[in-house]
C-alpha positions as a printed Julia matrix, in Angstrom:
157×3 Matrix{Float64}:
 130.1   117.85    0.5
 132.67  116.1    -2.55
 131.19  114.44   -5.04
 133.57  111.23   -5.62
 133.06  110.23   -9.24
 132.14  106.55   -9.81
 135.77  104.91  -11.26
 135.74  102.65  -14.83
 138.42  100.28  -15.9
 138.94  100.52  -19.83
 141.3    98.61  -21.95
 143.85  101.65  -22.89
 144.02  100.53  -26.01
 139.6   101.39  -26.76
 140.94  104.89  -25.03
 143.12  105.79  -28.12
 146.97  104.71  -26.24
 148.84  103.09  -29.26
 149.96   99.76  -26.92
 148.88   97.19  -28.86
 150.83   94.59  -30.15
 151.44   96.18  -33.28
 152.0    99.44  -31.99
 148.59  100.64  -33.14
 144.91  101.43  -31.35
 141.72  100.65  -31.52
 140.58  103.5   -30.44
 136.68  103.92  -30.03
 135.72  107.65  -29.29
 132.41  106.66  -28.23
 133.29  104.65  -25.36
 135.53  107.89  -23.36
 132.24  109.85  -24.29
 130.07  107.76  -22.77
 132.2   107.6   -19.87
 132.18  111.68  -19.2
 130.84  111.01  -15.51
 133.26  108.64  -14.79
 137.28  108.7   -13.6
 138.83  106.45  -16.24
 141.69  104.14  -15.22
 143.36  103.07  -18.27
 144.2    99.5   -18.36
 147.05   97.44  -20.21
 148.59   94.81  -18.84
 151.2    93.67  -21.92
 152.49   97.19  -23.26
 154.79   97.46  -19.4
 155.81   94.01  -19.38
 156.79   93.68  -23.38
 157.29   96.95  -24.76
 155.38   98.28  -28.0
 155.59   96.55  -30.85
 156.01   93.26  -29.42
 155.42   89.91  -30.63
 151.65   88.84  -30.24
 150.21   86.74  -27.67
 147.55   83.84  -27.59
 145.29   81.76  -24.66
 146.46   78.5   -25.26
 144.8    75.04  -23.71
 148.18   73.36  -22.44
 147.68   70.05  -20.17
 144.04   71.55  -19.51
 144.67   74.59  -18.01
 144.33   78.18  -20.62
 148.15   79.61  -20.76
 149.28   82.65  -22.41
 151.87   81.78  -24.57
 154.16   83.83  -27.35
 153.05   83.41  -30.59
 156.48   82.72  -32.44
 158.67   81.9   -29.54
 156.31   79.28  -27.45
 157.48   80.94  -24.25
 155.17   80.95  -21.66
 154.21   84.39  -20.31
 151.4    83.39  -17.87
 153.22   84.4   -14.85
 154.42   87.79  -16.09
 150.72   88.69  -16.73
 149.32   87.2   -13.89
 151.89   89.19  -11.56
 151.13   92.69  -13.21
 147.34   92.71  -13.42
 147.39   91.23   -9.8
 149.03   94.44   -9.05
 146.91   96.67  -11.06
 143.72   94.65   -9.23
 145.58   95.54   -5.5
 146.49   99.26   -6.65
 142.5    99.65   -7.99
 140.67   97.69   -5.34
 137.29   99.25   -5.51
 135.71   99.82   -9.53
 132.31  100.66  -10.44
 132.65   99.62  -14.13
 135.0    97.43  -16.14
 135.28   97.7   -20.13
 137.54   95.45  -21.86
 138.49   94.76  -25.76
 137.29   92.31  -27.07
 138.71   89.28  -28.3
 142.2    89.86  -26.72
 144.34   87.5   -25.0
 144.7    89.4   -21.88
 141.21   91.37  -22.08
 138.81   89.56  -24.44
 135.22   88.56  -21.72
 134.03   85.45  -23.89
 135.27   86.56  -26.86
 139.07   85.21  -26.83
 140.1    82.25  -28.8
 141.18   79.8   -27.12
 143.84   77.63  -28.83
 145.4    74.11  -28.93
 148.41   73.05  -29.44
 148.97   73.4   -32.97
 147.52   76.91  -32.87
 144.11   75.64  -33.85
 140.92   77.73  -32.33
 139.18   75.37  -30.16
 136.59   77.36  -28.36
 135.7    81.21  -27.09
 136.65   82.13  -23.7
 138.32   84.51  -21.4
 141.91   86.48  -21.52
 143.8    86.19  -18.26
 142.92   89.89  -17.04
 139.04   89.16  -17.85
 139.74   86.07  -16.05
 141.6    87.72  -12.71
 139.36   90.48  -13.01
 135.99   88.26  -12.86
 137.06   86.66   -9.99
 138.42   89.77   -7.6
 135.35   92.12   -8.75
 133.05   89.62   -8.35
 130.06   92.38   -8.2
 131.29   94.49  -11.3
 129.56   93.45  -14.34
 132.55   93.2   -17.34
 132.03   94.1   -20.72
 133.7    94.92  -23.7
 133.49   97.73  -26.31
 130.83   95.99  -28.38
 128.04   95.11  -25.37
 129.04   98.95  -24.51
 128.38  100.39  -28.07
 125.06   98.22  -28.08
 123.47  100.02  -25.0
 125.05  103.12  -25.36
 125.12  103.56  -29.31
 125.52  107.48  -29.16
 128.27  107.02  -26.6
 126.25  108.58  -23.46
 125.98  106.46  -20.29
């Protein structure tokens, strides 16, 4: 008899890869810890389409619809994004558990700003993978580091 271990989406970034926008982490030991019984698909959906460093990001509200839009150049990346965690989604069908980090434009699960059109925060909502991801898993509950860290504050599952 195999034992198939139960597979977890995590932003890569929470997992310690340096893909952020900056080139940094935000690594969060806790979380991989907590994860021990699980097979952990790292998940990044900017680093492969922009490189690392890269210019940062932001959910903007354009003609009422959320967009995902360069921060110094305006250009409109929504497309890019939407075509590489569509294929991450088709190449990782089935998921048991989905952590995200908070607050990002791709990732962020009610925590992302959402902006106007002068840059302005205008309300809280969700990055496009949070988004794509909410509506293909429709039975995997999201979260992000923080909800994760409050029910599992010593890191165990």
């Amino acid at each position: 008899m195999s034992f198939v271990k139960k597979k977890v989406v995590v932003s890569a970034c929470i997992l310690g890869e340096q893909c952020r926008y900056d080139g940094k982490t935000k690594k969060i030991s806790a979380v991989a810890e907590g994860l021990k019984g699980y097979e952990i698909i790292p998940f990044c959906p900017e680093a492969p389409l922009f490189g690392t460093p890269r210019e940062r990001i932001n959910v903007m509200l354009r003609e009422g619809e959320n967009r995902i839009v360069t921060d110094e150049t305006n250009k409109d990346v929504t497309k890019l994004l939407e075509d590489e965690i569509n294929t991450f989604i088709a190449a990782h069908p089935q998921v048991d558990r989905i952590i995200l980090k908070s607050k990002s434009p791709s990732c962020g699960y009610g925590t992302t700003p959402i902006l106007d059109e002068k840059k302005d925060p205008i309300a809280l909502g969700n990055g496009i993978a949070a988004e794509l991801m909410q509506a293909h898993y429709k039975d995997i509950k999201i979260e992000d580091e923080c909800s994760f860290m409050k029910h599992n504050p010593n890191g165990s599952d």
